[in-house]
PDB file of N, CA, C, O and CB in Angstrom:
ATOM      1  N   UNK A   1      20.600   9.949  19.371  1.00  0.00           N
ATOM      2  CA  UNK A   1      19.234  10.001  19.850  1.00  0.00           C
ATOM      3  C   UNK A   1      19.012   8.804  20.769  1.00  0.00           C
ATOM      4  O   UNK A   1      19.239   7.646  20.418  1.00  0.00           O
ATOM      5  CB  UNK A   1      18.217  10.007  18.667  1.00  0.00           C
ATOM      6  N   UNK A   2      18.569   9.147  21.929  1.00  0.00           N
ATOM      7  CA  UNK A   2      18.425   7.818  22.973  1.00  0.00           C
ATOM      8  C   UNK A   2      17.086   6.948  22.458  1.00  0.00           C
ATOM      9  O   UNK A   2      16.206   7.274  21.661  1.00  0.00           O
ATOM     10  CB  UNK A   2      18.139   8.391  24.809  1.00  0.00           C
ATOM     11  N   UNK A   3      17.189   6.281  22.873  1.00  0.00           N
ATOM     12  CA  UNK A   3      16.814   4.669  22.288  1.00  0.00           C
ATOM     13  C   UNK A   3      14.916   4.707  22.891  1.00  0.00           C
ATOM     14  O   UNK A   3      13.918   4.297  22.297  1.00  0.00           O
ATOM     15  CB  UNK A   3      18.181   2.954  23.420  1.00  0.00           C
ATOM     16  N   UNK A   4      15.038   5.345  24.214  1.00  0.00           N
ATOM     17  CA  UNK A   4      13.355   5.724  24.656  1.00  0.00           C
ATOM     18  C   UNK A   4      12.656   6.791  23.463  1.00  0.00           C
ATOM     19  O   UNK A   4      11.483   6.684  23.104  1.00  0.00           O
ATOM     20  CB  UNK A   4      13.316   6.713  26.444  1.00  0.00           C
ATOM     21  N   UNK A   5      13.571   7.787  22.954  1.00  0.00           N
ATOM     22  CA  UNK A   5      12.678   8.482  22.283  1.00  0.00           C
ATOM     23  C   UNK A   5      12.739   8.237  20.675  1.00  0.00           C
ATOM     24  O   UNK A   5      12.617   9.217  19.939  1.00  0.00           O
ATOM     25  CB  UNK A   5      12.886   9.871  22.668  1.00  0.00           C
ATOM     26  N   UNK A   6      12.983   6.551  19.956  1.00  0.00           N
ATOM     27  CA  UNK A   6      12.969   6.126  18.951  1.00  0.00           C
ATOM     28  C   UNK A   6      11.657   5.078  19.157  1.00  0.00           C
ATOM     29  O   UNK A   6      10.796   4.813  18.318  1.00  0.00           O
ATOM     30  CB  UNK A   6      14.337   5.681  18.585  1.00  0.00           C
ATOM     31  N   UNK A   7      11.748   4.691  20.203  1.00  0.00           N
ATOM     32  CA  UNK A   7      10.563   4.015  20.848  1.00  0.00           C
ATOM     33  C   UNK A   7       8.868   4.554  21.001  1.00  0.00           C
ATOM     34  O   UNK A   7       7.821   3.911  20.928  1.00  0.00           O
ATOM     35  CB  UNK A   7      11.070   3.871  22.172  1.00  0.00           C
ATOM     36  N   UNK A   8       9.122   5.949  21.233  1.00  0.00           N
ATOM     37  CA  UNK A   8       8.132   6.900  21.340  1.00  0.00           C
ATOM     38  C   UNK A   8       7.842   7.392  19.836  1.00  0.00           C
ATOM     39  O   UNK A   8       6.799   7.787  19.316  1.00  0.00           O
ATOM     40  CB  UNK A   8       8.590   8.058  22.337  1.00  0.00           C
ATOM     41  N   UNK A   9       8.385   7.323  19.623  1.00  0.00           N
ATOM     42  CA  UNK A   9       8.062   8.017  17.975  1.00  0.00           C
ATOM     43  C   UNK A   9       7.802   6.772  17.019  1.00  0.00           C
ATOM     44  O   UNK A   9       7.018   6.999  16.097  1.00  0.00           O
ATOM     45  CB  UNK A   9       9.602   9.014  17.216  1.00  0.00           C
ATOM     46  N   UNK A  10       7.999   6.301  17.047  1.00  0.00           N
ATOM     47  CA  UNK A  10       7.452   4.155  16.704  1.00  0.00           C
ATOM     48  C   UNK A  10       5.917   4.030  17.404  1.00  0.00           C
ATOM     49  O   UNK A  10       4.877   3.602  16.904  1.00  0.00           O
ATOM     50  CB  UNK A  10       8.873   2.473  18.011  1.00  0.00           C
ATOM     51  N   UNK A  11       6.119   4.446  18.446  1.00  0.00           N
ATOM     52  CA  UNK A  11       5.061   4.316  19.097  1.00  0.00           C
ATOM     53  C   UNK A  11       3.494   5.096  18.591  1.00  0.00           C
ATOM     54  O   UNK A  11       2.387   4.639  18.308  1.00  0.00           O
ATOM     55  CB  UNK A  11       5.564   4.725  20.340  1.00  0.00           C
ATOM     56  N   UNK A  12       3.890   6.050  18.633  1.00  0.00           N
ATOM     57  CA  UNK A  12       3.356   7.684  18.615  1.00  0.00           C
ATOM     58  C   UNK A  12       2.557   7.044  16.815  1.00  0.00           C
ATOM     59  O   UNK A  12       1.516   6.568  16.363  1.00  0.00           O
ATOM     60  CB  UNK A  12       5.206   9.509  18.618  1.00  0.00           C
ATOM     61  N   UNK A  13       4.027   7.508  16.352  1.00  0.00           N
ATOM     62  CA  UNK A  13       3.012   6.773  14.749  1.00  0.00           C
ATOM     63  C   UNK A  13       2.740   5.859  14.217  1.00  0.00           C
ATOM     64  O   UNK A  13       2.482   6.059  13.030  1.00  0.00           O
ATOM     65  CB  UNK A  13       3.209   6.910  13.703  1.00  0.00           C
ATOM     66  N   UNK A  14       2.637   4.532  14.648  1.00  0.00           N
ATOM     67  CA  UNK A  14       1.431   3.562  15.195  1.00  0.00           C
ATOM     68  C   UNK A  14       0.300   3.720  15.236  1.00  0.00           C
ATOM     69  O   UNK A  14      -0.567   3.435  14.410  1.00  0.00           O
ATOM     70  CB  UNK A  14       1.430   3.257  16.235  1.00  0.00           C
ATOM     71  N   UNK A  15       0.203   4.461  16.770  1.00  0.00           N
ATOM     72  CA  UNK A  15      -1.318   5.007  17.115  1.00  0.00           C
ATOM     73  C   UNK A  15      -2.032   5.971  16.146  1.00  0.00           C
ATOM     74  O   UNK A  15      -3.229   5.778  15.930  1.00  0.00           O
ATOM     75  CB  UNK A  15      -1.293   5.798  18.463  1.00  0.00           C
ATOM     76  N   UNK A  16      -1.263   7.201  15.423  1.00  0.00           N
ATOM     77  CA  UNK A  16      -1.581   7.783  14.685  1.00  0.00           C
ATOM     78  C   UNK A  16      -2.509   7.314  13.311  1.00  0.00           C
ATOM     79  O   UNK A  16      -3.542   7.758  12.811  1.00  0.00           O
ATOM     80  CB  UNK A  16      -0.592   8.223  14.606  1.00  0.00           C
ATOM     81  N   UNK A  17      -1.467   6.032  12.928  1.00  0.00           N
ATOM     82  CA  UNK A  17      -1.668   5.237  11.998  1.00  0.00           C
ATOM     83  C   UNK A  17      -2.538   4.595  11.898  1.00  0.00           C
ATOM     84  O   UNK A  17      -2.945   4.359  10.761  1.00  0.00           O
ATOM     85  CB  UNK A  17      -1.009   4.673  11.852  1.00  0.00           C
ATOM     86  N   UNK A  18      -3.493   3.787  13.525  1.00  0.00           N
ATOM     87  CA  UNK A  18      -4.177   3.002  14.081  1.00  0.00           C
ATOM     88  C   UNK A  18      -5.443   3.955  13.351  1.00  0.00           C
ATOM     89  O   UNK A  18      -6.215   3.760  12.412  1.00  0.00           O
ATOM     90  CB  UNK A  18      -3.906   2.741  15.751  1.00  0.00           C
ATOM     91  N   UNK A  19      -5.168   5.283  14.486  1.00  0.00           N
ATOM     92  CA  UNK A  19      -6.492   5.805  14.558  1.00  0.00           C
ATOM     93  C   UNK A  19      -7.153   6.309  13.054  1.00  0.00           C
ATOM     94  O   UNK A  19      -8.362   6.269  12.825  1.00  0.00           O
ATOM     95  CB  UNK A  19      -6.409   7.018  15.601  1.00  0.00           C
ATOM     96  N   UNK A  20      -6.242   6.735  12.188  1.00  0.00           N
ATOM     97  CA  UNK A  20      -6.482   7.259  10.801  1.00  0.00           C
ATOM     98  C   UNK A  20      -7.257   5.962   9.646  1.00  0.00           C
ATOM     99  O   UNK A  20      -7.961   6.236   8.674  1.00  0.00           O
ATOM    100  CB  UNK A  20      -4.798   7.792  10.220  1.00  0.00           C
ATOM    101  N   UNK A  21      -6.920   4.738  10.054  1.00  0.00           N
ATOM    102  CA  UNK A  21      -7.096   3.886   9.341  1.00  0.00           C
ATOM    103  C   UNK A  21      -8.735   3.354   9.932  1.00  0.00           C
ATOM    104  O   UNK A  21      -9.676   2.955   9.246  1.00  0.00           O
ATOM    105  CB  UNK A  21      -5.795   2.947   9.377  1.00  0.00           C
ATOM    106  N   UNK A  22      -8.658   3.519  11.429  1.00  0.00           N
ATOM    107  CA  UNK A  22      -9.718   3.309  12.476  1.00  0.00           C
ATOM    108  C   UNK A  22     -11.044   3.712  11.327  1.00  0.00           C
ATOM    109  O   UNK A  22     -11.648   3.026  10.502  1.00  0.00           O
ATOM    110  CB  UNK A  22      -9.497   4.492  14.103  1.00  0.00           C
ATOM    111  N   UNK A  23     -11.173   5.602  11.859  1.00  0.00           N
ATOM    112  CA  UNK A  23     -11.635   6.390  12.002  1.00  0.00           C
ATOM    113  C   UNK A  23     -12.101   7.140  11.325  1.00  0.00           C
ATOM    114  O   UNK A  23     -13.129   7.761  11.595  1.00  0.00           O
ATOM    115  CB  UNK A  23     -11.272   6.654  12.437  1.00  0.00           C
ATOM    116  N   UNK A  24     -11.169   7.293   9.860  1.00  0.00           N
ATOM    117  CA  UNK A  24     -11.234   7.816   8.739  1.00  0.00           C
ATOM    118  C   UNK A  24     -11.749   7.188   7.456  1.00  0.00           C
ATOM    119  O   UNK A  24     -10.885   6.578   6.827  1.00  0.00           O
ATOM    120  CB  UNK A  24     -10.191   8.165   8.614  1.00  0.00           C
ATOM    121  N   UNK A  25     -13.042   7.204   6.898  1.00  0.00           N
ATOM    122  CA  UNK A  25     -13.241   6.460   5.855  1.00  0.00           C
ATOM    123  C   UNK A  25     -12.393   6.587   4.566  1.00  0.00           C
ATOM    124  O   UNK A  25     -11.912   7.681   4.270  1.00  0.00           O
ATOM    125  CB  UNK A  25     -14.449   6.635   5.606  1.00  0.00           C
ATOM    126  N   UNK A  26     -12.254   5.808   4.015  1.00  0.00           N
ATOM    127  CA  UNK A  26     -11.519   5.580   2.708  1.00  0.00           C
ATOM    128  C   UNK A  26     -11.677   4.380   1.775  1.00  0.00           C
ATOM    129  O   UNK A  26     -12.204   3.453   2.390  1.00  0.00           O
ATOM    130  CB  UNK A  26     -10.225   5.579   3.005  1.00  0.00           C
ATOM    131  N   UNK A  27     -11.520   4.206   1.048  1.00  0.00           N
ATOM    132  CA  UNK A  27     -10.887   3.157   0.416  1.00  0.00           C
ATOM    133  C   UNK A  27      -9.510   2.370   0.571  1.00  0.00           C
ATOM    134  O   UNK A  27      -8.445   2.968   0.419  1.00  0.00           O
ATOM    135  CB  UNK A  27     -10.887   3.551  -0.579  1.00  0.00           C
ATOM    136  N   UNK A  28      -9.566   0.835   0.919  1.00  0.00           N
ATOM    137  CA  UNK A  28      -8.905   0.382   1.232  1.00  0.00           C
ATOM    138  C   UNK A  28      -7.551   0.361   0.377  1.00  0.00           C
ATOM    139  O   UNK A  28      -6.361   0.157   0.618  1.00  0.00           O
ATOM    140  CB  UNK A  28      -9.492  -0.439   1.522  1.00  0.00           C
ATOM    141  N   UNK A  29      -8.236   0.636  -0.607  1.00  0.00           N
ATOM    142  CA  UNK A  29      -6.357   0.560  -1.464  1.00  0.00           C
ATOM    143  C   UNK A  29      -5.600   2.169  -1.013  1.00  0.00           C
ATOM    144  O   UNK A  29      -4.418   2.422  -0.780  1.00  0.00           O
ATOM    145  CB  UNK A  29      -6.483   0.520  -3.990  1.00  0.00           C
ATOM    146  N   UNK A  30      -6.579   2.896  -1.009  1.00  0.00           N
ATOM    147  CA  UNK A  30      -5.909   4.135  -0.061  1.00  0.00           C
ATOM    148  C   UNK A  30      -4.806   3.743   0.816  1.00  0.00           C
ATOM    149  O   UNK A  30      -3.597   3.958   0.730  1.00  0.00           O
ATOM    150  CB  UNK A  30      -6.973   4.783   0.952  1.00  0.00           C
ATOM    151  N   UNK A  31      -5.565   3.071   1.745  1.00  0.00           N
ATOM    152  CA  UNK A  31      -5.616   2.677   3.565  1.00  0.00           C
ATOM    153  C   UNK A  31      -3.813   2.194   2.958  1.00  0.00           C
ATOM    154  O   UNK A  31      -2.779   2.774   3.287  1.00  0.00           O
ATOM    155  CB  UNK A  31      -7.273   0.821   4.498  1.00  0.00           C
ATOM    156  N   UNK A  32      -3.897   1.355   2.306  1.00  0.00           N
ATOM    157  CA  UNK A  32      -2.797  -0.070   2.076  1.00  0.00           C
ATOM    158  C   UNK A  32      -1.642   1.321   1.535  1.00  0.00           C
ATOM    159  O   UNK A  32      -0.514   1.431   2.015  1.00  0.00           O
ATOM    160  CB  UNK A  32      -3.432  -1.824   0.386  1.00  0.00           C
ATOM    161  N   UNK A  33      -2.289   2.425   0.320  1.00  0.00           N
ATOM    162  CA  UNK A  33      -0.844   3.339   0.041  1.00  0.00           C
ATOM    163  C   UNK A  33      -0.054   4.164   1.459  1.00  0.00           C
ATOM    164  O   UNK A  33       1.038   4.545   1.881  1.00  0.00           O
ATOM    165  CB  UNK A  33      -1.339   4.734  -1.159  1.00  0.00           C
ATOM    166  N   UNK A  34      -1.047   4.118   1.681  1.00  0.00           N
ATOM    167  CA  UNK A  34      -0.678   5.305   2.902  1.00  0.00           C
ATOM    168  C   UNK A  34       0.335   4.164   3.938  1.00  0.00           C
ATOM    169  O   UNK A  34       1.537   4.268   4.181  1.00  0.00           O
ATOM    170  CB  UNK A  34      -2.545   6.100   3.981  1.00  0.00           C
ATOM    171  N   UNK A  35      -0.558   3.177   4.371  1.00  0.00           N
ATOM    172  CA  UNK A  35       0.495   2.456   5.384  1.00  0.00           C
ATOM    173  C   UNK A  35       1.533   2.196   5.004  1.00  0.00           C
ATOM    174  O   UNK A  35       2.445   2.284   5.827  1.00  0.00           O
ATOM    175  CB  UNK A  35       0.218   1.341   5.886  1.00  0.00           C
ATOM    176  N   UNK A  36       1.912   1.702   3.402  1.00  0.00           N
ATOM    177  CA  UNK A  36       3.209   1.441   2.931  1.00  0.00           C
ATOM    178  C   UNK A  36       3.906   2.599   2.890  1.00  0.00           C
ATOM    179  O   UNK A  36       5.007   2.594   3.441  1.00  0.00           O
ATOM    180  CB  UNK A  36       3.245   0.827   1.705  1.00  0.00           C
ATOM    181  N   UNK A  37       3.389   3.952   2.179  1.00  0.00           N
ATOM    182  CA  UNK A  37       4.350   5.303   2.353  1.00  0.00           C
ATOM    183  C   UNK A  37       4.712   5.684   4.151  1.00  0.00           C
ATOM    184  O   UNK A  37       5.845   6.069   4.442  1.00  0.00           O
ATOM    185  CB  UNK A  37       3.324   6.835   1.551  1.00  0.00           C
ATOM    186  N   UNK A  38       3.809   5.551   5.066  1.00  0.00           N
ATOM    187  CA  UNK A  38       4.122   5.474   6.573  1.00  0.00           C
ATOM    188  C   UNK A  38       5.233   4.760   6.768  1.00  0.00           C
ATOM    189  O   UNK A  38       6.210   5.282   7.306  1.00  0.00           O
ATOM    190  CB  UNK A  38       3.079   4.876   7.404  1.00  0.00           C
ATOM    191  N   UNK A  39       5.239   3.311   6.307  1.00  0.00           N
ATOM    192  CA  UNK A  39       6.119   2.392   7.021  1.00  0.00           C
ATOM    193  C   UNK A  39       7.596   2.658   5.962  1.00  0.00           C
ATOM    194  O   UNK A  39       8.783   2.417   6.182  1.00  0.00           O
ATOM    195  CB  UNK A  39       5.365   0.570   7.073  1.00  0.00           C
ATOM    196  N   UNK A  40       7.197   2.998   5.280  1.00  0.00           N
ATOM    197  CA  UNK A  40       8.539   3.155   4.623  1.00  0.00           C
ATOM    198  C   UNK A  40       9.219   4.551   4.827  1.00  0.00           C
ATOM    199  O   UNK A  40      10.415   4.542   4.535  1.00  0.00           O
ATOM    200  CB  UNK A  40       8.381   2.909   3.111  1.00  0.00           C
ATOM    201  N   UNK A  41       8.700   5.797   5.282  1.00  0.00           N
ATOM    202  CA  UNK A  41       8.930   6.696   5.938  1.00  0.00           C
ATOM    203  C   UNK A  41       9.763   6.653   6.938  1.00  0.00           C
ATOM    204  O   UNK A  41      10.704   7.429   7.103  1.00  0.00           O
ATOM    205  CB  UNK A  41       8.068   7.046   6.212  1.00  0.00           C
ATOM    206  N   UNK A  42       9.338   5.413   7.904  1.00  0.00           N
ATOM    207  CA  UNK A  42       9.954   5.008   8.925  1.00  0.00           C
ATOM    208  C   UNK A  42      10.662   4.234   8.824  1.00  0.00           C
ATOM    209  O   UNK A  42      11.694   4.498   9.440  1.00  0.00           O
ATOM    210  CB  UNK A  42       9.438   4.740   9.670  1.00  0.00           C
ATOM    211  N   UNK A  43      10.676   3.369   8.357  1.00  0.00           N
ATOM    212  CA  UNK A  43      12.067   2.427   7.959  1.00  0.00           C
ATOM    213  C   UNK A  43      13.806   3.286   7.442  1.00  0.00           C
ATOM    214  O   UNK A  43      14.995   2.996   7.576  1.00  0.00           O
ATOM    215  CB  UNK A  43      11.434   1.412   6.362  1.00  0.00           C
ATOM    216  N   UNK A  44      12.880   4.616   6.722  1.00  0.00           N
ATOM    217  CA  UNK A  44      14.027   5.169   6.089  1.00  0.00           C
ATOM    218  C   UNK A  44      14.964   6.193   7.381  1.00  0.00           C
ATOM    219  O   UNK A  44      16.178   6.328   7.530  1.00  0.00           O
ATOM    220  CB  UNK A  44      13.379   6.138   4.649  1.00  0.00           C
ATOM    221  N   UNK A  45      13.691   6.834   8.226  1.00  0.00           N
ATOM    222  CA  UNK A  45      13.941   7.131   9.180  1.00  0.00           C
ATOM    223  C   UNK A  45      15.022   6.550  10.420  1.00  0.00           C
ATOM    224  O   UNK A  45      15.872   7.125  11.100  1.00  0.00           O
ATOM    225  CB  UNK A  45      12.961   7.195   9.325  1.00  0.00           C
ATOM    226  N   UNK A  46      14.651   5.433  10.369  1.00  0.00           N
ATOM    227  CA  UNK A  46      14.968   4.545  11.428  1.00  0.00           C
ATOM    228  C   UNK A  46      16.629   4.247  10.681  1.00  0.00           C
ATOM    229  O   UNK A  46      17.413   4.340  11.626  1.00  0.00           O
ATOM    230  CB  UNK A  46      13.680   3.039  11.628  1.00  0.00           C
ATOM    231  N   UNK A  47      16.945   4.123  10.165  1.00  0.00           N
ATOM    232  CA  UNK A  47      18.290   3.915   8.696  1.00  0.00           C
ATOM    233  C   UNK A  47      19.065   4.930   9.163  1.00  0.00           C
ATOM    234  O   UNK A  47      20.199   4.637   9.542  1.00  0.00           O
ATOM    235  CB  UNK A  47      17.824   4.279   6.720  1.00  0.00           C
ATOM    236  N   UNK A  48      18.544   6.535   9.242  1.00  0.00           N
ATOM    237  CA  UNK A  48      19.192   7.416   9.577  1.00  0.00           C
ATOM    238  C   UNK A  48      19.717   7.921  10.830  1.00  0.00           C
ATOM    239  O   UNK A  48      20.824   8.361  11.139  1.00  0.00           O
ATOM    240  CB  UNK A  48      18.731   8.015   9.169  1.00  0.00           C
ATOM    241  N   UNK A  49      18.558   7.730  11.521  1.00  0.00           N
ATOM    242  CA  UNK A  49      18.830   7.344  12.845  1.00  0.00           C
ATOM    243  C   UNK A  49      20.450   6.585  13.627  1.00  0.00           C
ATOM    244  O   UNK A  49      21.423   7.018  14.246  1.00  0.00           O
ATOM    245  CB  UNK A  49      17.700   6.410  12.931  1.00  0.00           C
ATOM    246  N   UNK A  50      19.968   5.287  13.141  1.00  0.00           N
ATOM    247  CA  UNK A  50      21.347   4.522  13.536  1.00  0.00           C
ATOM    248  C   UNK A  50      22.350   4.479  12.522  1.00  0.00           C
ATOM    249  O   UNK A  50      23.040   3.460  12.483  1.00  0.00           O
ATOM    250  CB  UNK A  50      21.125   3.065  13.896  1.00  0.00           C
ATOM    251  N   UNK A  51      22.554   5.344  11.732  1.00  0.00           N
ATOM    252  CA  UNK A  51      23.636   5.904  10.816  1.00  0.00           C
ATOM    253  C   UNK A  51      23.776   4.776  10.327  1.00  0.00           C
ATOM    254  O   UNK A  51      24.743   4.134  10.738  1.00  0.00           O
ATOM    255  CB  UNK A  51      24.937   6.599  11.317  1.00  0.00           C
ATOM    256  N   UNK A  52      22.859   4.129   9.273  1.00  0.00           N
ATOM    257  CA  UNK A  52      23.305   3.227   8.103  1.00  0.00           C
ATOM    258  C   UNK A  52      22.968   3.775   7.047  1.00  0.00           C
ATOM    259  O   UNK A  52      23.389   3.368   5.965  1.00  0.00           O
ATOM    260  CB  UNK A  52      22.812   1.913   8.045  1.00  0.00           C
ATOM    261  N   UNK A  53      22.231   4.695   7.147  1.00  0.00           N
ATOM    262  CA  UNK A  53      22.244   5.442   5.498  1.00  0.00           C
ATOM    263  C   UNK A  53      22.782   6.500   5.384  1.00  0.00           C
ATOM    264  O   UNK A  53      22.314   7.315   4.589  1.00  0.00           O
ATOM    265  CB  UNK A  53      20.993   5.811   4.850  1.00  0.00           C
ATOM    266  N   UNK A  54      23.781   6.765   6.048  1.00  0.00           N
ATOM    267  CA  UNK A  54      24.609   8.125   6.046  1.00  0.00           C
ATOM    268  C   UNK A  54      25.835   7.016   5.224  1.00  0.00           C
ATOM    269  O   UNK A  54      26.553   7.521   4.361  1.00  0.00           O
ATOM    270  CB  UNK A  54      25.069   9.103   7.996  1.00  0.00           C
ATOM    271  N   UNK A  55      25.925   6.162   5.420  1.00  0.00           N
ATOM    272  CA  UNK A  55      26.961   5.529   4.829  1.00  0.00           C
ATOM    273  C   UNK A  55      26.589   4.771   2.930  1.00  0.00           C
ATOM    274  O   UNK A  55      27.370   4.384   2.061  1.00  0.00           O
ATOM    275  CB  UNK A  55      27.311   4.305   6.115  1.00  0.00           C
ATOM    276  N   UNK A  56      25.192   4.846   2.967  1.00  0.00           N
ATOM    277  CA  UNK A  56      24.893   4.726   1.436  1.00  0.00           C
ATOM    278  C   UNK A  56      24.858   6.142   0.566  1.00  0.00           C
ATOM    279  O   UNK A  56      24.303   6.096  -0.532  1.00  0.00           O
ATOM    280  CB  UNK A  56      23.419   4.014   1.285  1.00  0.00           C
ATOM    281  N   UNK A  57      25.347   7.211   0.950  1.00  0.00           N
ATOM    282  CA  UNK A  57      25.034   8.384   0.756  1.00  0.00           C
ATOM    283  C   UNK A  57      26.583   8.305  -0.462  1.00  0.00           C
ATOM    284  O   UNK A  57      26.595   8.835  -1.573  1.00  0.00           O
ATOM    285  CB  UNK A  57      24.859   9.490   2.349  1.00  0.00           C
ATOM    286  N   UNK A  58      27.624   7.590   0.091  1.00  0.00           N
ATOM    287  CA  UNK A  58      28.903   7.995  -0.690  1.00  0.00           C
ATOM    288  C   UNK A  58      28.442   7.314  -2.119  1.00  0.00           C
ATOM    289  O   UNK A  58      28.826   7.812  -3.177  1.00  0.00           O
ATOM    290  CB  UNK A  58      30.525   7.317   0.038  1.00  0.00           C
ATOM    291  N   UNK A  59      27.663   6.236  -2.093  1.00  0.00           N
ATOM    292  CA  UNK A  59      27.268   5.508  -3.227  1.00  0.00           C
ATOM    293  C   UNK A  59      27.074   6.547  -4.669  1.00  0.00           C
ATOM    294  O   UNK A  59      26.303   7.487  -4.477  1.00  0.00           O
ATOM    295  CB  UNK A  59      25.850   4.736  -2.770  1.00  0.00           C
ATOM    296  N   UNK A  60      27.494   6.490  -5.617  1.00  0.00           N
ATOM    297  CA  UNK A  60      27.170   7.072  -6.919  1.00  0.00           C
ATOM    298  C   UNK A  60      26.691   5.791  -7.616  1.00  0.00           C
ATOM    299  O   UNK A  60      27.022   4.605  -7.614  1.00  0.00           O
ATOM    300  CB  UNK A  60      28.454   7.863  -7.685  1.00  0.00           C
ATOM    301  N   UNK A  61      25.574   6.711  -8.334  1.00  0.00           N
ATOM    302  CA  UNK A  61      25.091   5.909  -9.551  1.00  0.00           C
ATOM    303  C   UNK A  61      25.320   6.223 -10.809  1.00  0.00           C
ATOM    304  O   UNK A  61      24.886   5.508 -11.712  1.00  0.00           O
ATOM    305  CB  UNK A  61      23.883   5.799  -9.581  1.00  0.00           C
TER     306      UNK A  61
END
Protein backbone atom coordinates (compact mmCIF):
# COMPACT_ATOMS: atom_id res chain seq x y z
CA UNK A 1 0.00 0.00 0.00
CA UNK A 2 1.70 3.36 -1.01
CA UNK A 3 2.64 5.50 1.72
CA UNK A 4 0.11 8.71 0.31
CA UNK A 5 -2.83 6.52 0.86
CA UNK A 6 -1.75 5.49 4.67
CA UNK A 7 -1.47 9.18 5.05
CA UNK A 8 -5.02 9.76 3.81
CA UNK A 9 -6.63 7.35 5.85
CA UNK A 10 -4.64 8.82 9.14
CA UNK A 11 -5.82 11.73 7.89
CA UNK A 12 -9.44 11.04 6.93
CA UNK A 13 -9.93 9.47 10.55
CA UNK A 14 -8.66 12.27 12.43
CA UNK A 15 -11.09 14.56 10.95
CA UNK A 16 -13.76 12.05 11.41
CA UNK A 17 -12.67 11.74 14.93
CA UNK A 18 -12.33 15.66 15.26
CA UNK A 19 -15.74 16.20 14.04
CA UNK A 20 -17.62 13.35 16.19
CA UNK A 21 -16.02 14.48 19.36
CA UNK A 22 -16.67 18.32 17.99
CA UNK A 23 -20.23 17.91 17.24
CA UNK A 24 -21.71 15.10 18.90
CA UNK A 25 -22.79 15.41 22.50
CA UNK A 26 -21.73 12.85 24.93
CA UNK A 27 -20.15 12.22 27.87
CA UNK A 28 -16.68 12.64 28.16
CA UNK A 29 -15.70 9.29 29.42
CA UNK A 30 -17.56 8.14 26.24
CA UNK A 31 -15.51 10.71 24.11
CA UNK A 32 -12.02 9.23 25.94
CA UNK A 33 -13.55 5.16 25.09
CA UNK A 34 -14.15 5.79 21.73
CA UNK A 35 -10.79 7.75 21.00
CA UNK A 36 -8.81 4.98 22.67
CA UNK A 37 -10.86 2.09 20.67
CA UNK A 38 -10.16 4.60 17.34
CA UNK A 39 -6.55 4.94 18.09
CA UNK A 40 -6.00 1.58 18.83
CA UNK A 41 -7.90 0.44 15.75
CA UNK A 42 -5.34 2.25 14.03
CA UNK A 43 -2.33 1.47 15.57
CA UNK A 44 -3.34 -2.20 14.96
CA UNK A 45 -4.05 -1.27 11.49
CA UNK A 46 -1.03 0.54 10.84
CA UNK A 47 1.03 -2.98 12.34
CA UNK A 48 -0.60 -4.70 9.47
CA UNK A 49 -0.04 -2.54 7.06
CA UNK A 50 3.80 -2.53 7.32
CA UNK A 51 3.76 -6.28 8.02
CA UNK A 52 4.77 -6.38 11.70
CA UNK A 53 1.90 -8.20 12.85
CA UNK A 54 1.76 -10.71 10.25
CA UNK A 55 4.89 -11.80 11.93
CA UNK A 56 3.26 -11.99 15.64
CA UNK A 57 0.65 -14.17 14.13
CA UNK A 58 3.21 -17.43 14.33
CA UNK A 59 3.25 -16.64 18.16
CA UNK A 60 1.24 -19.43 20.23
CA UNK A 61 0.03 -19.01 23.54
Amino acid sequence: MPLLNVIIVILVTGVILWLINRYIPMQQTVKNILNAVVVIVLVIWLLKVFGLLSSLQNITV
